[in-house]
N, C-alpha and C positions, 0 to 999 in steps of 0.2 A: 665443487660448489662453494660460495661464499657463506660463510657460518655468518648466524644471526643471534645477537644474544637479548634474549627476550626483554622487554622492560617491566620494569617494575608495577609502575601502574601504565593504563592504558589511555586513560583522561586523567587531568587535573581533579586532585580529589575536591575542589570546589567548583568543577564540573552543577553539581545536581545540588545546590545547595537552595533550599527553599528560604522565601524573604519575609520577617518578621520585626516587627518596629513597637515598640509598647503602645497602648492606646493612648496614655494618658501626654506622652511627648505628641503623640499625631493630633489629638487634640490642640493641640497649642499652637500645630503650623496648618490646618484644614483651611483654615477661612485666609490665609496668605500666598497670594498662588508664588511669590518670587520663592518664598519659603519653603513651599511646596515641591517647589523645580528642586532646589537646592539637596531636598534629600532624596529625591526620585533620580538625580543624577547620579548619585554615588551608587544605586543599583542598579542604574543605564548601565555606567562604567563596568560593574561586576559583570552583567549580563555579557555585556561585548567581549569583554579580556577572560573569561574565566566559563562560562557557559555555552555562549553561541558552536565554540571552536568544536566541544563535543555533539550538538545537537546538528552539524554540520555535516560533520562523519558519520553518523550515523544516514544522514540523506543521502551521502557519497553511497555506503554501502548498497541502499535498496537501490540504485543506477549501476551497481553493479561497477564504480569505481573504487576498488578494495585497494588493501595495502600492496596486492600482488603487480600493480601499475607501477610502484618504485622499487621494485625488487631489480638487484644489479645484474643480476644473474652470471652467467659465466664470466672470469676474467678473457676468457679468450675471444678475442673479436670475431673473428667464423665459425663461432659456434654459434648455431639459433639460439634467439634469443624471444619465446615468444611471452607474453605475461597474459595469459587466460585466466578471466575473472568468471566465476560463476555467477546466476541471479539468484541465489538461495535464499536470499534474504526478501526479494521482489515476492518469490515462488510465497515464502510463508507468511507474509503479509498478506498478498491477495489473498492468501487461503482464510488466513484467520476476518477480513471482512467482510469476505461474503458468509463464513459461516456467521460472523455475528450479527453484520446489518443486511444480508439478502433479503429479508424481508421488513418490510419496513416495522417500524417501532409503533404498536397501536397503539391508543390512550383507551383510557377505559373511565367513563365518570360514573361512581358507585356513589348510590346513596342508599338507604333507610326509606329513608320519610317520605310521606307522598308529598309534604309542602316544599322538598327541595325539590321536586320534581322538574319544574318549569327553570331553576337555576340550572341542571342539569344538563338540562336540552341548551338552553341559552351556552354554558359555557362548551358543549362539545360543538355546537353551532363555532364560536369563535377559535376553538382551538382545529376544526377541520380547516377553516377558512385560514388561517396563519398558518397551516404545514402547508396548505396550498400555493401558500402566496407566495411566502420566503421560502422554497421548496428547503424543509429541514429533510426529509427522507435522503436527498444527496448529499446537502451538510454533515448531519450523522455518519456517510459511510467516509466524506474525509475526515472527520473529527475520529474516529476509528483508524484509519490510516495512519494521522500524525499520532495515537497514539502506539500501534503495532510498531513504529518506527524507532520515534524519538522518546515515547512513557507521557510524552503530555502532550492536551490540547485545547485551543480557546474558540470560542465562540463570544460572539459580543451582539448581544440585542438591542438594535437603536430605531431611530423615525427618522427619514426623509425630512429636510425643511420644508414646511409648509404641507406635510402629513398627518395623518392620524395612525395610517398604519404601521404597524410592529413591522420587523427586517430583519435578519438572522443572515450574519456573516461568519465565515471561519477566517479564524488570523491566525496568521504564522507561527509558530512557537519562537523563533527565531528572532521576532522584533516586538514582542509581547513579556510580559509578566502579571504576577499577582502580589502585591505585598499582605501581608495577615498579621490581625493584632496577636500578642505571645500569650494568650489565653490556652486554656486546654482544648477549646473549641476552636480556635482559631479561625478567627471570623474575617474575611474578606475589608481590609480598609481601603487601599485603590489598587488601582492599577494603572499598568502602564503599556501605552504602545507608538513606537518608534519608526519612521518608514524613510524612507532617503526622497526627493522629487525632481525634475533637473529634466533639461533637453539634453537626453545621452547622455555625456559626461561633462555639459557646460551648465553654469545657473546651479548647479547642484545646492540643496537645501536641506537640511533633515528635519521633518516636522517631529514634535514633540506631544502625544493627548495622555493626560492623567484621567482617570475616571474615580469618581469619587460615589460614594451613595446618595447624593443630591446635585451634583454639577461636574461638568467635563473641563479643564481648562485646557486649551493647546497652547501651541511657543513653535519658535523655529530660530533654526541659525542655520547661518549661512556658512559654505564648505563641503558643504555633504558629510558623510559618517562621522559618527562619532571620533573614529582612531586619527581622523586626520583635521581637528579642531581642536577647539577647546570650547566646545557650547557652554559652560557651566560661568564662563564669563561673556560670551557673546550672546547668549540667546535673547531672544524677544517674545513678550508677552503677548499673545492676537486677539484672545476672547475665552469667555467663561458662559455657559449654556446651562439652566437649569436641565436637571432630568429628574422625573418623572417614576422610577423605577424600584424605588424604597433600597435599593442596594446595588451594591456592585456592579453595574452591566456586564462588564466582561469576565466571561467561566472559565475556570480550567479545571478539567476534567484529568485524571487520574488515569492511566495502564494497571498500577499497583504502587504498593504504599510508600515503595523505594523510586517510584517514575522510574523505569527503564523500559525500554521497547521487550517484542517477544523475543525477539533472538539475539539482544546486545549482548547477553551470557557468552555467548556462542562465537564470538569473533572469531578468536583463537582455531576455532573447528574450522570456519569457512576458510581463514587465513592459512590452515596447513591443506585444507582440499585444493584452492588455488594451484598450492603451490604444486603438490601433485599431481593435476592434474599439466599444468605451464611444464613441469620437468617431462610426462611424459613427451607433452607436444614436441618439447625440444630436441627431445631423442629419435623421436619418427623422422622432422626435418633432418638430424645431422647424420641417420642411417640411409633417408635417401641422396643424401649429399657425402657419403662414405671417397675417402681415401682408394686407390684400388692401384694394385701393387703388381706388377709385373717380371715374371722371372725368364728367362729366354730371350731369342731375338723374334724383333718382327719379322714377316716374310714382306712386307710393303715398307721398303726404305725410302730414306731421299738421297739422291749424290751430293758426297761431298764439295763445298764450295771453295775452290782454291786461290791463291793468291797468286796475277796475271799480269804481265809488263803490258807498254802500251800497244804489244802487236797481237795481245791476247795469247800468250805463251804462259804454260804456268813458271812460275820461278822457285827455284830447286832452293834448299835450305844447306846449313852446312853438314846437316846426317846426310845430302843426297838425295834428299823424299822434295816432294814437292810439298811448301809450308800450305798448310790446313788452315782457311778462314773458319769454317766453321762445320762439324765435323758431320757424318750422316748420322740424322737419327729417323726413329720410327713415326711412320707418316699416322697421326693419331687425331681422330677426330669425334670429341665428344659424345657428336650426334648418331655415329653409326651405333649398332646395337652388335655388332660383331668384329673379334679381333681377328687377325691370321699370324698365327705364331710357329716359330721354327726351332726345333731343335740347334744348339752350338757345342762345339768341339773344348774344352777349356784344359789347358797343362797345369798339371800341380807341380809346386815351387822345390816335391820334395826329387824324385827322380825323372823329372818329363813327359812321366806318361799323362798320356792323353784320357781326358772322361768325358761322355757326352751327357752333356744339363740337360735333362725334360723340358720344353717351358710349363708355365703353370700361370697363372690370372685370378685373383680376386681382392675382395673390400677390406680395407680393415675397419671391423664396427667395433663396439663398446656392446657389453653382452647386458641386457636388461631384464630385472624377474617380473617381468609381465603377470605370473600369476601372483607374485609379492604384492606388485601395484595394484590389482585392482580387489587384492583382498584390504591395501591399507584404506584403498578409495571409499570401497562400501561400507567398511566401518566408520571412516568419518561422516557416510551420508546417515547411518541410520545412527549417530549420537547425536547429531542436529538434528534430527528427527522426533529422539528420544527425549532428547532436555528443553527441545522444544515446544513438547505434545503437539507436534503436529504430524497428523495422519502420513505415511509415506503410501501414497496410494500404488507405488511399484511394486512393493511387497508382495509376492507370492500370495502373502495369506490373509491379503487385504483384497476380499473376491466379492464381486459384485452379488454373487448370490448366497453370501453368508447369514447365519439367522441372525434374529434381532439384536439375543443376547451378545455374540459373539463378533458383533458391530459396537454396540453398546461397551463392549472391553475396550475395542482399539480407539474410540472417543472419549474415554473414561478419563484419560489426562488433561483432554480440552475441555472437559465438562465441567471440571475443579476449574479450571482459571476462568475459562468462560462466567460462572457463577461470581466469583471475587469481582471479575473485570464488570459485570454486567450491575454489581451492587454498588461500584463506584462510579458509573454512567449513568446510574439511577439520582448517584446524589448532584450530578451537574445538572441535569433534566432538571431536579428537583427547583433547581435555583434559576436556571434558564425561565420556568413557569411561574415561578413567583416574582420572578422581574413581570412580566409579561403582564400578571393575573391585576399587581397593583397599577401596571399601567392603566389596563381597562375599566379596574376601579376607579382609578381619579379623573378620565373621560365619562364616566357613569354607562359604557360598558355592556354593565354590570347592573342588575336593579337591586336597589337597596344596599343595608350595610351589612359590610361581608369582613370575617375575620380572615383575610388573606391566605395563614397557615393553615385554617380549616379548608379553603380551597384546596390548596394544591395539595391535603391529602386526601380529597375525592378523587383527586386524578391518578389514575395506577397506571403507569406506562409499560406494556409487554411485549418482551421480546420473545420472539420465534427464529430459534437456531433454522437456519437454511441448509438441511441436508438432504440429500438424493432420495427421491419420493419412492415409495413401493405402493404404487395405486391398487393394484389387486388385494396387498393385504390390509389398506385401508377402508377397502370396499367392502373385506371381511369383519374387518371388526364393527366398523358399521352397522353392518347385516347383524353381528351378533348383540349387540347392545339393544338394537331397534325391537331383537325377539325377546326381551327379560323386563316386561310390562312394569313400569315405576323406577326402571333404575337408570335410566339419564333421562335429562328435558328434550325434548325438542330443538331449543336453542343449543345443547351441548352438541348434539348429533349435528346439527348444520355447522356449527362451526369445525369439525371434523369432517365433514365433508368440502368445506373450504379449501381445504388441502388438495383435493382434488379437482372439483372445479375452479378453480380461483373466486368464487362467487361468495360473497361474505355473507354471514348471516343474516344481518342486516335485510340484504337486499335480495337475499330469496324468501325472505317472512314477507317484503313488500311483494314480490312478484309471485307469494301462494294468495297475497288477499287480493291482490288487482285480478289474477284470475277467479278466484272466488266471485268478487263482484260483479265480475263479468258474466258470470253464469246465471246469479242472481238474477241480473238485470233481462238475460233472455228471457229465463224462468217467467220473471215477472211482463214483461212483453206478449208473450204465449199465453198465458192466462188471462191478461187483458185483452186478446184478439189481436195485437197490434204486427200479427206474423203470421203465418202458416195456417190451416184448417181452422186455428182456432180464433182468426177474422172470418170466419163464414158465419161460424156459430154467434159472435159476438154482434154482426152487424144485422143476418140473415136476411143478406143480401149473396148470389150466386158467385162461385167465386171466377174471377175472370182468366181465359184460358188465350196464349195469345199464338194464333194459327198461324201466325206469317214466317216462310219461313228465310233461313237465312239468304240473305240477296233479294228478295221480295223489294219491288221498285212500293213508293210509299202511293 
């Protein structure tokens, strides 16, 4: 096998380099969009030559296009050559966003005071209606996705021309960025996103939008991508859009503090399981395509073909034999599944005597430690596993009817990242909604004057891990909270039972009062006469009894 000598690093160590401009120079180019371009190009340029290349491979990975696709494998041309890629990288992505986004992300508007009360209602009114509309519940689980992936992801909150309403799109990591002033805070100054436009590959264009925290400006040049122009002298200026959004439109959102996906660590481990598993493949094929060695004569020969004058004579040679075209050999065919083989006579060179050979038939293979491989196999499955904190649900001892605590162990490593990952999707949320919150403010929304910040920290957005429901011991613990009078509300019990029914609280407190009322309203019907005996009494008139019966012609 071809030796491989590892590299050094794996991406360009300007890979993951985050972009940072002082405020005081952005200042000076904000209100010039040619100026503008000018230094948004220079980390176009970085993005494409120096970023895109690893956030690429990392997307290769999760399709399951791994390094093990250029691996050369055998020098020898007959020997299989097969390159099996695993999806491990697909496998622990899905895993990680169903567990983090399966359910969707609630909002929660907490106040105090009864005077915000009616702000409250008003802004969960606007904030159900905008997850509605711009469905964020699907956005959230790919903004999740490019994060288990590539370590970041953006979202961009805009209006339709000629709207009023909020939109929520996911943009690529790939043709997106963030620039931040070099503050400790590091506050959002534009950003930028990139997109190529063209019938197929003719007309090709690249458009150009900065977003700034009061206006969008676009530009295009013509050529298509960046690597094959020069936009920085060709481009063209199209238009400048105020916005409405008090900051930044477009988010990026954070995996962790370094941006790396869940399993970028991990290359290394998938890249020798590959290979593992491609070596085995390639042994099975060249063991059923084995060599196979025969000793003895066949009993099924062919005659030899001799060399014949034109009267069809054979023609003698100067030893006196008749010269040999081509000599007999054993009639062999692939397809049968049975030889017939004969013993031969053979003299040794030392005294003449004669010894008779056995025949004998078989393969010659390469001996492989099958129990070697598939102990190296499953240890490289369960260190991806391990340094992955992703659950190996094949595990033996990962059993569906394990207790809670002893569930609670083998999540204990997702539950740490989970937390980190879930307090830095909190902080995109954060800014997603106060883009949002100040738009509705300056549409008036909103009633009255609102301090922005104090809004979006009424809003508490919660997430609920999506893991495998045990409805019976929810039903118990239910049952037992519901018996220990004063120690949960009402509301905490229904929403606990939500789990079970899918029925939110919300809307089982609506369907205990609409039955209530209902009852109410017979109650109160009945006692006015307006039903049953007790219109007899009410009007004391007899009550009417009606004889006819069914099929009765009128």
């Amino acid at each position: 096998m071809q030796n491989t000598i590892p590299q050094q690093h794996r991406f360009d160590l300007e890979a993951n380099r985050e972009y940072q401009v002082p405020v005081s120079y952005f200042n000076t180019i904000k209100d010039y969009p040619m100026q503008l371009y000018e230094t948004a190009y220079k980390f176009i340029r970085h993005h494409v030559d120096r970023e895109v290349p690893r956030l690429k491979e990392l997307m290769r990975y999760y399709y399951a296009d791994t390094k093990i696709k250029k691996w050369a494998g055998s020098p020898n041309p007959d020997n299989a050559h097969n390159r099996v890629s695993t999806g491990f990288a697909r496998y622990i992505t899905n895993i990680r966003v169903g567990y983090f986004m399966g359910n969707d992300i609630q909002y929660k508007i907490a106040t105090d005071e009864d005077s915000m009360k009616s702000l409250s209602e008003k802004l969960d009114d606007l904030l159900t209606h905008y997850n509605d509309n711009a469905n964020t519940p699907y956005i959230d689980e790919m903004l999740k996705k490019d994060l288990s992936i590539m370590g970041r992801a953006y979202d961009l909150v805009y209006v339709n021309e000629g709207e009023t309403t909020l939109n929520l799109a996911r943009i690529d990591p790939t043709t997106c960025f963030v620039v931040y002033d070099d503050s400790i805070k590091a506050k959002p100054l534009f950003a930028v996103r990139y997109y190529q436009t063209g019938v197929l590959d003719e007309q090709l264009q690249e458009q150009y939008e900065i977003y700034t925290d009061n206006a969008v400006y676009r530009y295009h040049s013509d050529g298509g991508v960046p690597e094959t122009n020069s936009p920085e002298q060709a481009v063209i200026f199209d238009s400048e859009d105020p916005l409405f959004f008090g900051r930044v439109p477009l988010t990026e959102y954070k995996n962790n503090d370094e941006r790396t996906g869940d399993w970028e660590p991990e290359l290394d481990q998938m890249d020798a399981l590959d290979k593992a598993i491609s070596t085995m493949a390639n042994f099975q094929e060249d063991f059923n395509d084995a060599a196979m060695v025969i000793t003895g004569k066949f009993a099924d020969m062919t005659d030899p073909v001799y060399a014949r004058d034109k009267e069809g004579n054979k023609i003698i040679g100067k030893d006196g034999k008749p010269i040999v075209l081509e000599p007999a050999h054993p009639r062999i065919n692939s397809h049968n599944r049975m030889f017939y083989l004969k013993p031969y006579v053979m003299q040794t060179a030392l005294n003449g005597e004669r010894q008779i050979v056995a025949p004998s038939l078989q393969y010659v293979t390469k001996q492989y430690d099958a129990t070697g491989w598939s102990t190296y196999t499953n240890f490289l499955i369960n260190e991806i596993h391990k340094y992955t904190n992703t659950p190996n649900v094949n595990d033996p001892n990962f059993a569906s009817n394990a207790s809670g605590v002893a569930m609670s162990y083998k999540l204990w490593g997702s539950d740490q990242e989970r937390k980190i990952q879930e307090s830095l999707y909190k902080r995109g949320l954060h800014a997603r909604l106060s883009a949002c919150l100040t738009y509705w403010d300056k549409i008036n929304a909103i009633p009255g004057t609102n301090n922005i910040d104090d809004l979006v920290g009424m809003i508490d957005p919660n997430f609920d891990p999506n893991l495998p429901k045990n409805d019976d011991a929810t039903a118990q613990l239910i049952q037992t909270l519901a018996s220990v009078p004063g120690l949960n509300s009402l509301q905490t019990l229904r929403e606990i039972e939500e789990k079970i029914t899918g029925v939110s609280a919300e809307a089982e407190q609506q369907r205990i009062d609409d039955e209530r009322e209902h009852e109410l309203q017979q109650a109160n019907n009945y006692d006015n006469g307006a039903t049953g005996i007790g219109n007899v009494f009410a009007t004391g008139k007899p009550a009417e009894v009606d004889n006819k019966q069914q099929g009765d012609q009128q």
